[in-house]
Z-matrix of the N, CA and C atoms (Angstrom, degrees):
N
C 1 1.460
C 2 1.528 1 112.01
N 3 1.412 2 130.95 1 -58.79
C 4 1.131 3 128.48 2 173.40
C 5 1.497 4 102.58 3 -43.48
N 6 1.399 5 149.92 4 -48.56
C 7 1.284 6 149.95 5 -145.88
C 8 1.907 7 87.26 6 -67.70
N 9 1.383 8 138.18 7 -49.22
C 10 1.289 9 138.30 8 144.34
C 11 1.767 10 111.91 9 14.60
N 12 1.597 11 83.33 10 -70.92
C 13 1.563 12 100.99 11 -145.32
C 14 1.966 13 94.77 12 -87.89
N 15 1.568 14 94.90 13 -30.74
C 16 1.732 15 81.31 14 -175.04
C 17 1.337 16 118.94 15 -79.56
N 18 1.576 17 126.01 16 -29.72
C 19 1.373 18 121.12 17 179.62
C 20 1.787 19 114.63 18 -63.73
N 21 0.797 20 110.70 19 -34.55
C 22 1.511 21 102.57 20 173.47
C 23 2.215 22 110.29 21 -55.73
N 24 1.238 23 111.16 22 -27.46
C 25 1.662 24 96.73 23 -178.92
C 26 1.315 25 104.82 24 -87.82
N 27 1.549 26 128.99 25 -18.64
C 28 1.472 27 124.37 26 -177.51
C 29 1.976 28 103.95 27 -136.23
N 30 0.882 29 92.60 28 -92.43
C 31 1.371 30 97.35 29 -170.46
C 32 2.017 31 115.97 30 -20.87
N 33 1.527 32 92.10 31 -41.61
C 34 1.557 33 79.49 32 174.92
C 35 1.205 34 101.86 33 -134.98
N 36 1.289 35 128.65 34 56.47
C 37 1.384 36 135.49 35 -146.49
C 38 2.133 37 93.87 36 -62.05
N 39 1.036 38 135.94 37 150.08
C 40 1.558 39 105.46 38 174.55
C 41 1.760 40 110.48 39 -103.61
N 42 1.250 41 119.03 40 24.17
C 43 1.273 42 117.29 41 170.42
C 44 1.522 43 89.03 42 -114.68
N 45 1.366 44 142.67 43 -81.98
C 46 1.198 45 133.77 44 -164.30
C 47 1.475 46 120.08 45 -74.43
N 48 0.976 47 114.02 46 13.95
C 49 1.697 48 127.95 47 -179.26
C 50 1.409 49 109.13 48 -111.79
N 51 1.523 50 97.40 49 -93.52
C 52 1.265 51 128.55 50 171.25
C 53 1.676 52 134.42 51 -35.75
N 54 1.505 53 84.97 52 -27.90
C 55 1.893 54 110.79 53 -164.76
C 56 1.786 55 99.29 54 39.51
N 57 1.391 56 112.67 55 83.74
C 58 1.241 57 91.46 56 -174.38
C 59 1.907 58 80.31 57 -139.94
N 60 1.247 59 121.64 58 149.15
C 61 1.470 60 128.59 59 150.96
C 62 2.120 61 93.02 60 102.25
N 63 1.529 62 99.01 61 37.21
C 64 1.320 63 83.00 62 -166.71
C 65 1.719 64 120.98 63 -92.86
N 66 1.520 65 114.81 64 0.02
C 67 1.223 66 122.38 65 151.38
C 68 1.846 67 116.51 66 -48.47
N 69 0.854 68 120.93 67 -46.81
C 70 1.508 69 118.35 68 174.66
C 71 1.423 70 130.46 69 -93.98
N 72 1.125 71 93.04 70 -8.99
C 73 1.678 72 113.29 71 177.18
C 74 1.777 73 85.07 72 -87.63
N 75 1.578 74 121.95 73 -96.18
C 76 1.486 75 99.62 74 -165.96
C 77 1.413 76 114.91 75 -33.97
N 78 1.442 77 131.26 76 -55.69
C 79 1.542 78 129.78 77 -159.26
C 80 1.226 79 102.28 78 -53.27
N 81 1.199 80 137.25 79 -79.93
C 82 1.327 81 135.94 80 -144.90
C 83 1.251 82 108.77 81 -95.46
N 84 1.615 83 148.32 82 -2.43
C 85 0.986 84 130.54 83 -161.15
C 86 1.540 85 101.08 84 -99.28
N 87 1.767 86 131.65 85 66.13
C 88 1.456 87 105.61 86 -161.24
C 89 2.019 88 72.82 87 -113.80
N 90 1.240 89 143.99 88 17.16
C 91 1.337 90 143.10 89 115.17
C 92 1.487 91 138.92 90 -152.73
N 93 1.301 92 114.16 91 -164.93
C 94 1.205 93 107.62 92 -140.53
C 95 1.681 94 99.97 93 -78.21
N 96 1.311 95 125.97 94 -1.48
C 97 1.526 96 112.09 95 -160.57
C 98 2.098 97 83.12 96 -106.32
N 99 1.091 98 106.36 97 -17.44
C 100 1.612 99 97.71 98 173.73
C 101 1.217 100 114.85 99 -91.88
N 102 0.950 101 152.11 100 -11.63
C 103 1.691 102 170.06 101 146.71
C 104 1.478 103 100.84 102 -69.31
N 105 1.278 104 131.59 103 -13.03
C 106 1.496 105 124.35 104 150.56
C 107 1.462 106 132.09 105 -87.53
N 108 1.260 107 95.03 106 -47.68
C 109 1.103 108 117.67 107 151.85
C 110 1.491 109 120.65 108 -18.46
N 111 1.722 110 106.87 109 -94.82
C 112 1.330 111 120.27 110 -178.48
C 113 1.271 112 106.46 111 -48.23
N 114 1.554 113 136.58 112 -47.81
C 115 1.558 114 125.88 113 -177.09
C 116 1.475 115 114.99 114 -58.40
N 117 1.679 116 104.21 115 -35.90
C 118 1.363 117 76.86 116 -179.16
C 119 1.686 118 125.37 117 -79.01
N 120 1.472 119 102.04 118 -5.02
C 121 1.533 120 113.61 119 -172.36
C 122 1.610 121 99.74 120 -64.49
N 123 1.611 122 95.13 121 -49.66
C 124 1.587 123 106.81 122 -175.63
C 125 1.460 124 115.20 123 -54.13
N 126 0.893 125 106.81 124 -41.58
C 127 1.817 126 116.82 125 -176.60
C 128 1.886 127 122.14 126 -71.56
N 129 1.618 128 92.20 127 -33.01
C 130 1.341 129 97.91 128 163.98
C 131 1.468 130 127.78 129 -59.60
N 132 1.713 131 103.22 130 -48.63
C 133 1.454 132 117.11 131 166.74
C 134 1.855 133 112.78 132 -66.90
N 135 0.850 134 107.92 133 -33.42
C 136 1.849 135 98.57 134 -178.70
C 137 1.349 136 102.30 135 -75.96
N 138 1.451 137 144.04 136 -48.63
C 139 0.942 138 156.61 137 -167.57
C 140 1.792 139 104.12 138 -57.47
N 141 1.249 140 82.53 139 -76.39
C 142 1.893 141 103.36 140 174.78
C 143 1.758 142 113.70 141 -27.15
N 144 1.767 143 99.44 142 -72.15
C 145 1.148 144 93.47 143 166.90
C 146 1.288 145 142.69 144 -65.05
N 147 1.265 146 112.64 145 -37.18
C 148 1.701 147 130.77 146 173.94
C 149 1.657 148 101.91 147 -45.01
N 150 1.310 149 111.33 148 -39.80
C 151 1.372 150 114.56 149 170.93
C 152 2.102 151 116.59 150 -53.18
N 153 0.998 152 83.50 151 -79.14
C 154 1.562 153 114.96 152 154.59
C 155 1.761 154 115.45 153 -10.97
N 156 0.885 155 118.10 154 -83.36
C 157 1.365 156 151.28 155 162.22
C 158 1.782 157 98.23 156 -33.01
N 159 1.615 158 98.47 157 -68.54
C 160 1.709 159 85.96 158 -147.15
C 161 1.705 160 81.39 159 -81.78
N 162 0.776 161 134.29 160 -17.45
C 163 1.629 162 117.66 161 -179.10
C 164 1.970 163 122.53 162 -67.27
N 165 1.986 164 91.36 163 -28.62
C 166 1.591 165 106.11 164 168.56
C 167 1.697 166 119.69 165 -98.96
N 168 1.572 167 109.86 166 13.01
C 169 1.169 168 134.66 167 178.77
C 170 1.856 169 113.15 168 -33.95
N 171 0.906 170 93.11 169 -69.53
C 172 1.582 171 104.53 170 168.60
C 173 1.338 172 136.40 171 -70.57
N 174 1.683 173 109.97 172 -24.44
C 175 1.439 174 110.94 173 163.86
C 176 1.454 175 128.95 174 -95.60
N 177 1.499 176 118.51 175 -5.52
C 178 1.651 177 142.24 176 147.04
C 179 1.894 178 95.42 177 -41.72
N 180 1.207 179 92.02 178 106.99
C 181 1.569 180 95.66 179 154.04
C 182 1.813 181 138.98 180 -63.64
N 183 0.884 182 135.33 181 162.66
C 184 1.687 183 92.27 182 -175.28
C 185 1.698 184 119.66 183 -107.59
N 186 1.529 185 92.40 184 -2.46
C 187 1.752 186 111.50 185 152.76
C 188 1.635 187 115.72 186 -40.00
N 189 1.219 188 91.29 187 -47.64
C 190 1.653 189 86.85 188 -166.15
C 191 1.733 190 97.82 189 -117.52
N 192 1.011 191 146.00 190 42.18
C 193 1.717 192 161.93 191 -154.64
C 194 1.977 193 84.83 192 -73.37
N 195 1.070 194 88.42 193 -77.15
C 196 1.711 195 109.13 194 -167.83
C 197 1.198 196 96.36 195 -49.49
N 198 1.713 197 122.54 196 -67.48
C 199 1.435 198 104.78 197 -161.57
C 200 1.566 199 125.26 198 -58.76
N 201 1.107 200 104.22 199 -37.84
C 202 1.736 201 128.89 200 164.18
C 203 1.617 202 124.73 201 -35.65
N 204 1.303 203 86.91 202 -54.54
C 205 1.521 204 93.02 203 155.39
C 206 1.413 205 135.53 204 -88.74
N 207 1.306 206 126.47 205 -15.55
C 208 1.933 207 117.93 206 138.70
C 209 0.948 208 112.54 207 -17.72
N 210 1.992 209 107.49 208 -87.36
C 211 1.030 210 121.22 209 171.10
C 212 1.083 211 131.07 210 -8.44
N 213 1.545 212 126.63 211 -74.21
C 214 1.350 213 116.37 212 -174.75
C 215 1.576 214 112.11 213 -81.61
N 216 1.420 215 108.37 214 2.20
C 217 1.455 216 100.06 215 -162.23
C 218 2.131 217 80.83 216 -83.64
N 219 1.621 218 97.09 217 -53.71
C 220 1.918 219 97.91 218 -168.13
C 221 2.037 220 103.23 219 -59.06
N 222 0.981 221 122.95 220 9.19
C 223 1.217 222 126.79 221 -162.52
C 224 1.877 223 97.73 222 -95.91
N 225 1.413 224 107.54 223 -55.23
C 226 1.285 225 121.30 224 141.13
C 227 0.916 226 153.68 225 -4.79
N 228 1.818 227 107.02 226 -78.34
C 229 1.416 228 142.80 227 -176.41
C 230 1.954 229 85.04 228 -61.41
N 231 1.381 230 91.42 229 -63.31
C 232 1.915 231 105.96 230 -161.02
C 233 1.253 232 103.32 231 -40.81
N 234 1.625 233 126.55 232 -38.44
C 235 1.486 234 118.79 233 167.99
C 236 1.019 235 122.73 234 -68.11
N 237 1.319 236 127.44 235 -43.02
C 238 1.498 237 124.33 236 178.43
C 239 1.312 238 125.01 237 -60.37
N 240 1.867 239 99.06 238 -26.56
C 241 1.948 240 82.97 239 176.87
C 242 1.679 241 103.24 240 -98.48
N 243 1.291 242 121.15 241 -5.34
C 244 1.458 243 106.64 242 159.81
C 245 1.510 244 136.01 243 -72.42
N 246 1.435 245 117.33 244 -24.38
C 247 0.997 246 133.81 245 140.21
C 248 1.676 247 123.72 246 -48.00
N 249 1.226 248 114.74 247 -61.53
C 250 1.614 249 102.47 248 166.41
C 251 1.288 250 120.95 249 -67.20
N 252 1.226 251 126.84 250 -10.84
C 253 1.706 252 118.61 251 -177.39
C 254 1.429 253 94.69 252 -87.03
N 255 1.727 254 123.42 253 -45.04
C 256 1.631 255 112.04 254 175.18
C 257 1.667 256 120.54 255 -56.61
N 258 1.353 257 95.10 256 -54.98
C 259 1.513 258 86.23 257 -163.95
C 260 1.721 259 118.02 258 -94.54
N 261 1.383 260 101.76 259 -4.49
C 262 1.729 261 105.74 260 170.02
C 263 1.653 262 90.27 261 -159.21
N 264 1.644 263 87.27 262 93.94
C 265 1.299 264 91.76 263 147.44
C 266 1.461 265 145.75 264 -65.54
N 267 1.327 266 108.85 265 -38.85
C 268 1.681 267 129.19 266 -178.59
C 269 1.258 268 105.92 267 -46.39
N 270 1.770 269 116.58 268 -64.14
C 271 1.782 270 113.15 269 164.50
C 272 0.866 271 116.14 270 -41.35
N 273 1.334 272 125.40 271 -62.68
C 274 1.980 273 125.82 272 -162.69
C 275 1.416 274 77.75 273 -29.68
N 276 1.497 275 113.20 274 -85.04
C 277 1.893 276 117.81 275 -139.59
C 278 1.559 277 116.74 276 -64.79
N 279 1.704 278 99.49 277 -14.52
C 280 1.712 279 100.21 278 175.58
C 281 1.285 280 97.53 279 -76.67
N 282 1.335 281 141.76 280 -1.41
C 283 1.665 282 136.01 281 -146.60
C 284 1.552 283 83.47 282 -122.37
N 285 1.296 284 124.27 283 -50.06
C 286 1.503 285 132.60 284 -176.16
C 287 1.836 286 98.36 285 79.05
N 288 1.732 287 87.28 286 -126.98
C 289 1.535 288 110.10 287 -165.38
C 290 1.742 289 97.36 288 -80.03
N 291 1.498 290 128.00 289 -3.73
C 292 1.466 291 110.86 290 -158.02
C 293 1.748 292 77.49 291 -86.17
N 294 0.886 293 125.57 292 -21.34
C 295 1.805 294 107.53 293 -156.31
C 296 1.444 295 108.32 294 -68.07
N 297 1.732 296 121.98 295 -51.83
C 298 1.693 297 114.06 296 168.77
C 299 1.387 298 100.18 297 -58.90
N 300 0.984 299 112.65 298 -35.80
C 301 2.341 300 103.09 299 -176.21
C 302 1.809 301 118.64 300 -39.21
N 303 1.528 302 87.30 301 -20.75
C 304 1.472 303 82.52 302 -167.56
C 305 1.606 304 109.50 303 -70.35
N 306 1.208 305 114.44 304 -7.23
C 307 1.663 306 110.50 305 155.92
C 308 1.136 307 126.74 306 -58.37
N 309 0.999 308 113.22 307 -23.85
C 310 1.944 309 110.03 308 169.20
C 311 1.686 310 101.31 309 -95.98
N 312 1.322 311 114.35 310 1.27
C 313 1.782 312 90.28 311 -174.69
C 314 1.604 313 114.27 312 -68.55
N 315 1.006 314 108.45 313 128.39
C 316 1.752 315 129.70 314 173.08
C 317 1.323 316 119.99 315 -50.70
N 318 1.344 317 106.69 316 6.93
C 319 1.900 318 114.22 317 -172.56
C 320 1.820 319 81.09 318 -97.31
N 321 1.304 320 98.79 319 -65.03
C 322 1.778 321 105.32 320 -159.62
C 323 1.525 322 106.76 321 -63.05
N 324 0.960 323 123.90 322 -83.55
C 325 1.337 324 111.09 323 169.05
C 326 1.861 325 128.12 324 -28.59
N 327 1.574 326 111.97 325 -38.37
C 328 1.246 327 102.87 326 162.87
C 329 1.343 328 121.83 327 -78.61
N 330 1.180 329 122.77 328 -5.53
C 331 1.489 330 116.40 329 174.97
C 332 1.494 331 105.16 330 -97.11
N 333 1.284 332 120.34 331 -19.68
C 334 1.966 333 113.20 332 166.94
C 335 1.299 334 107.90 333 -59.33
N 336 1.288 335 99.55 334 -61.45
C 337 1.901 336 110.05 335 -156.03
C 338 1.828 337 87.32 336 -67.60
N 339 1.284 338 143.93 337 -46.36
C 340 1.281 339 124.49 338 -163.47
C 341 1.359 340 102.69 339 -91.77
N 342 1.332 341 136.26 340 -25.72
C 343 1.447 342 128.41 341 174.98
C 344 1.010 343 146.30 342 -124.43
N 345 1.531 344 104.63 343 -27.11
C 346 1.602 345 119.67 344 177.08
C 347 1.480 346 115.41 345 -83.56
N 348 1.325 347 104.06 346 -32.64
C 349 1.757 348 96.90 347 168.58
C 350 1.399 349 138.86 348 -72.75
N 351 1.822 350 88.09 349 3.61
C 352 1.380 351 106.42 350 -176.17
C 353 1.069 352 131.66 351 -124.96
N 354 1.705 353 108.01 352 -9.26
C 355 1.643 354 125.42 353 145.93
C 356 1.261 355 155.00 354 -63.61
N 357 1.220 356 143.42 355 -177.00
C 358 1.533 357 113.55 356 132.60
C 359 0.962 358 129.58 357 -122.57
N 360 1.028 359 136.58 358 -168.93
C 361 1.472 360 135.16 359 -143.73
C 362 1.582 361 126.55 360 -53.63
N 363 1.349 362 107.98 361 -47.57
C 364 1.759 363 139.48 362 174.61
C 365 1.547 364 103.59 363 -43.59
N 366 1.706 365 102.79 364 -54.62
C 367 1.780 366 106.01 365 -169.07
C 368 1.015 367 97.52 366 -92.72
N 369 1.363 368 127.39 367 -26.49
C 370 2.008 369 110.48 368 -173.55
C 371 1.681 370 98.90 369 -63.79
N 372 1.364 371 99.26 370 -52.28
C 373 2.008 372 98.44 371 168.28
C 374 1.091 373 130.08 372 -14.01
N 375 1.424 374 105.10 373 -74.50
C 376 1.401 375 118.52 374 -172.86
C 377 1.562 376 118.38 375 -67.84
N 378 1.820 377 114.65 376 -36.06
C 379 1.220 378 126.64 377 -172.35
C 380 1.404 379 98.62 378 -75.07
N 381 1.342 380 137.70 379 -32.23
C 382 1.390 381 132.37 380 -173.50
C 383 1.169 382 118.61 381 -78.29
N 384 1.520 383 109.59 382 -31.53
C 385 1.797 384 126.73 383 -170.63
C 386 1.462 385 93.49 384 -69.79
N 387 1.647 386 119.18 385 -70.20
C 388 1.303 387 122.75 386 169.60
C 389 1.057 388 119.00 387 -32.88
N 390 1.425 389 148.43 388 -36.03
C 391 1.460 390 149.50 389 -155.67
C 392 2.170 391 99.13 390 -96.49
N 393 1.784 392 84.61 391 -36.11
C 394 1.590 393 84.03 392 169.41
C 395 0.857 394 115.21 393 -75.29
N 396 1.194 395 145.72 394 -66.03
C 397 1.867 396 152.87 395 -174.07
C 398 1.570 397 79.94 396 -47.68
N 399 1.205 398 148.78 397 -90.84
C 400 1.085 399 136.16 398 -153.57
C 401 1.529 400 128.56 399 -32.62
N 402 1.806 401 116.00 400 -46.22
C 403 1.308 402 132.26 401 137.55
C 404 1.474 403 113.92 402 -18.90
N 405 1.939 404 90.26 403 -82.09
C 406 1.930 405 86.69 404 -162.98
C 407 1.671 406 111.22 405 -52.65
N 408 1.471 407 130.55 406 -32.85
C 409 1.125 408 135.71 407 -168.90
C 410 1.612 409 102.53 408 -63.26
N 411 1.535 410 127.82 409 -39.21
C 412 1.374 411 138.34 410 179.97
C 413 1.308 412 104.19 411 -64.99
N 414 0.972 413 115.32 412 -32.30
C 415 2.303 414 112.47 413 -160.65
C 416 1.326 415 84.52 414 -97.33
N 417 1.391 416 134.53 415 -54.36
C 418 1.319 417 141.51 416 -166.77
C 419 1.515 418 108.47 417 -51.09
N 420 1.253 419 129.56 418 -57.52
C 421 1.482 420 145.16 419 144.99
C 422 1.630 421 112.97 420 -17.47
N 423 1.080 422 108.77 421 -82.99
C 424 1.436 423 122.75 422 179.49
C 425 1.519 424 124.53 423 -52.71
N 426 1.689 425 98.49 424 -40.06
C 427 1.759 426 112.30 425 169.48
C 428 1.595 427 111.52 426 -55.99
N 429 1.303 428 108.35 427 -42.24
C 430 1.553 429 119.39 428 170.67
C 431 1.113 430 131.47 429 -56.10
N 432 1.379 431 100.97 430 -65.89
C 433 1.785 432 116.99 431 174.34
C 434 1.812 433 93.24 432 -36.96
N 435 1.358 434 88.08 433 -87.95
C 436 2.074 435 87.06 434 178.73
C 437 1.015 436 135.44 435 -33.98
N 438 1.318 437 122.53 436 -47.16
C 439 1.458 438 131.00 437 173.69
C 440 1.934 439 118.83 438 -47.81
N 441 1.729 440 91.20 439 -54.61
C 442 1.348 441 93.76 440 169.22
C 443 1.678 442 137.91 441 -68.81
N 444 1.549 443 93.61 442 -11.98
C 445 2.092 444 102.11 443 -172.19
C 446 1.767 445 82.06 444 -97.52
N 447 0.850 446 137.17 445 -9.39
C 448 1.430 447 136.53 446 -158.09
C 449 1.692 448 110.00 447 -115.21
N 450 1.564 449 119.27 448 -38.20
C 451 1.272 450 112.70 449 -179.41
C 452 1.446 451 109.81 450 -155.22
N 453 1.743 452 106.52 451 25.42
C 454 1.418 453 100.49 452 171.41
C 455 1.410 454 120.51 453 67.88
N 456 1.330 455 121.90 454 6.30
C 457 1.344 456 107.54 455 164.90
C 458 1.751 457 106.86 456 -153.18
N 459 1.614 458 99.31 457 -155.65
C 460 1.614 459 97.91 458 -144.64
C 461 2.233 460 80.11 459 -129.50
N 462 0.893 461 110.27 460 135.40
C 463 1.923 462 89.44 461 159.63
C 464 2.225 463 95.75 462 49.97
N 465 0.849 464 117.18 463 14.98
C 466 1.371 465 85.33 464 173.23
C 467 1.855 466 113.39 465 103.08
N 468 1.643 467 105.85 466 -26.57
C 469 1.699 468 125.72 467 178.07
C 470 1.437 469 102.66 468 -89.01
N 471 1.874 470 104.59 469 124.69
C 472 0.993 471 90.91 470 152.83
C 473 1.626 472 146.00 471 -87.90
N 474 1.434 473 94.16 472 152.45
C 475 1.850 474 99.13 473 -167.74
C 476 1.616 475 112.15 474 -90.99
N 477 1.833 476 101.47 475 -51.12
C 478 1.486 477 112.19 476 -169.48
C 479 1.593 478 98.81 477 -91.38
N 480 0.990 479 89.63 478 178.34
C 481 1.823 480 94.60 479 -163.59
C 482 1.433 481 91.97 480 -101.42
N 483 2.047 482 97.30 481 171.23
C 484 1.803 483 84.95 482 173.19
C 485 1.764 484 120.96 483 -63.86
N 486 0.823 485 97.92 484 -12.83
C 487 1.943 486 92.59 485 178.46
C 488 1.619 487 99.63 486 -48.05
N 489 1.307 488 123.64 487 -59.19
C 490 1.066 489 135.72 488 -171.24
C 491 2.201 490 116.39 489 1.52
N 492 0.645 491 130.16 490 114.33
C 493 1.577 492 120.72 491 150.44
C 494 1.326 493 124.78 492 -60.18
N 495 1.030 494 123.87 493 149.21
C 496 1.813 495 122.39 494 167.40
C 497 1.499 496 96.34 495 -100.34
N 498 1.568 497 99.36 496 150.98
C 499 1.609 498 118.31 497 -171.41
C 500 1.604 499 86.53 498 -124.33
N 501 1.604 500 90.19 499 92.58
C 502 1.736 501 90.31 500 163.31
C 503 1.426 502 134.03 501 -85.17
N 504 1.055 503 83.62 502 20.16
C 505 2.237 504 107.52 503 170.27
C 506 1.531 505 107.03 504 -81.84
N 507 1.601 506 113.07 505 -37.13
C 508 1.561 507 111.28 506 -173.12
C 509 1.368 508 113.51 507 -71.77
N 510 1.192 509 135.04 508 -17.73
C 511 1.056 510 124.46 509 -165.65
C 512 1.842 511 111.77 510 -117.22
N 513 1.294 512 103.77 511 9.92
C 514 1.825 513 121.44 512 173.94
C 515 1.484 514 102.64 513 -119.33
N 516 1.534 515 112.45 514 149.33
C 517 1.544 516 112.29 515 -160.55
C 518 1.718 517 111.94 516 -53.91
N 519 1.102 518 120.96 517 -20.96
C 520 1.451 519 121.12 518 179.83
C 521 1.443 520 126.66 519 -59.80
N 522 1.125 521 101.24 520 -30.87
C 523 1.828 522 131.94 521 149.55
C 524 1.198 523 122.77 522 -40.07
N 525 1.878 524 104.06 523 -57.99
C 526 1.294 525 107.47 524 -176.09
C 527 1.511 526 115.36 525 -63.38
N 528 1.389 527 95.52 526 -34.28
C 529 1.831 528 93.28 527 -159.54
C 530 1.791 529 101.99 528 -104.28
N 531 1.195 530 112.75 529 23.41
C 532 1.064 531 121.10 530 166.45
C 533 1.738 532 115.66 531 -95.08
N 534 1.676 533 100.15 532 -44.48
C 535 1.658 534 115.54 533 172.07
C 536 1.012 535 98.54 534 -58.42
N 537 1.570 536 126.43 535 -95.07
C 538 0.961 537 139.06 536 -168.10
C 539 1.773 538 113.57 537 -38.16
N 540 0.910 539 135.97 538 -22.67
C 541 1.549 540 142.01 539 -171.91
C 542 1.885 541 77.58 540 -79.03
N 543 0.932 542 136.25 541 -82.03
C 544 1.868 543 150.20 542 -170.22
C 545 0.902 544 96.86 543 -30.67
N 546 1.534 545 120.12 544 -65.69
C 547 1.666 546 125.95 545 -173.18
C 548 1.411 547 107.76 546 -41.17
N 549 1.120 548 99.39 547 -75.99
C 550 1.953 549 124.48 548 -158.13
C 551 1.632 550 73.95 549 -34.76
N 552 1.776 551 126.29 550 -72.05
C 553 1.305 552 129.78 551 -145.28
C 554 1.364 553 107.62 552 -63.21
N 555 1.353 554 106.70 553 -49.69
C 556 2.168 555 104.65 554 157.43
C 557 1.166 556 114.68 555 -33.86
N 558 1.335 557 130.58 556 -64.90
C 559 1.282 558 130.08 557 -165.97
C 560 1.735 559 114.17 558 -58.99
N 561 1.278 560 94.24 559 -55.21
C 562 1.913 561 100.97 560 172.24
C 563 1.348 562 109.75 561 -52.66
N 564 0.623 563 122.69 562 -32.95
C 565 1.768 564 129.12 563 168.81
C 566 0.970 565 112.22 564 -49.86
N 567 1.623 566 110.39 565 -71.59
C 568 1.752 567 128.03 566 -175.23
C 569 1.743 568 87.38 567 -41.07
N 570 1.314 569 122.69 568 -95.94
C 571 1.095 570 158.52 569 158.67
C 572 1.992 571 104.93 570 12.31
N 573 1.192 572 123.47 571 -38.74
C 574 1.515 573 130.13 572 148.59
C 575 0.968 574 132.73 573 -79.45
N 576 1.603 575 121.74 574 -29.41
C 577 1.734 576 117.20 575 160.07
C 578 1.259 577 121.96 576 -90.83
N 579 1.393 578 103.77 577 39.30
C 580 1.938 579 113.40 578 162.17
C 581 1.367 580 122.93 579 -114.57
């Protein structure tokens, strides 16, 4: 059962594996408290629904499979950004338009239609939680990398000293897919000498 929960942070991580969720992964990750942010938003909604889903698994017709799962997936989403606009506003608006987006992200919906509608409850758990931590661990990564070539620090601390330069590449999409291009290739690396 744990094997569920661990392949989603490495083995099939879905940002450095999978390449999957990469509209919000480039957008928002230019640091580390918005790349936390969004995973955990993301994870709430995959989780939430994956719950959701595999418990109405059998009474989902399969006419309507997909639409059914929007539904509960935007049902979700709609809490999570009302919740961030009340109680942290500052994210909501650093997050903008990616935060309702996460209804189209390709992690959640690909993890209903391939697993949760086909589990029950115990393994959709673990497989969704894993697939989240795997997320937050990807944005969290990437929020960093950028944050630090871009403003010298990590979370908001500074790392580089004032000598430091700013790399105003990290924080415009060329940045993104420059990190993330390194990462993914770090990770595949890691990922063969085991």
């Amino acid at each position: 059962m744990i094997r569920e929960f661990v392949k989603g942070i490495w083995k099939e991580n879905p940002v450095f594996v999978q390449v999957l969720g990469m509209c919000p992964t480039l957008a928002v990750t230019t640091s580390l408290i918005n790349g936390l942010s969004m995973g955990l938003a993301t994870t709430f909604v995959l989780v939430s629904s994956g719950l959701a889903i595999s418990a109405l698994r059998k009474l989902i017709p399969d006419q309507v499979r997909i639409a059914s799962f929007m539904i509960i997936i935007s049902s979700f989403v709609t809490v999570v950004k009302l919740l961030f606009e009340a109680h942290i506003p500052e994210i909501s608006s650093q997050l903008g338009p990616y935060l309702p987006l996460i209804v189209t992200n390709c992690i959640i919906l690909g993890r209903q239609e391939a697993f949760s509608s086909k589990q029950p409850i115990g393994k959709t758990l673990l497989d969704n939680l894993g697939m989240g931590v795997g997320f937050i661990f990807a944005l969290v990564v990437l929020g960093s990398v950028r944050e630090l070539f871009y403003q010298g620090t990590i979370g908001g601390a500074q790392v580089l000293g004032t000598w430091y330069k700013s790399m105003i590449i990290m924080v415009q999409p060329a940045g993104a897919f420059i990190s993330l291009s390194l990462l993914v290739a770090l990770f595949q690396r890691l990922s063969e000498s085991e």
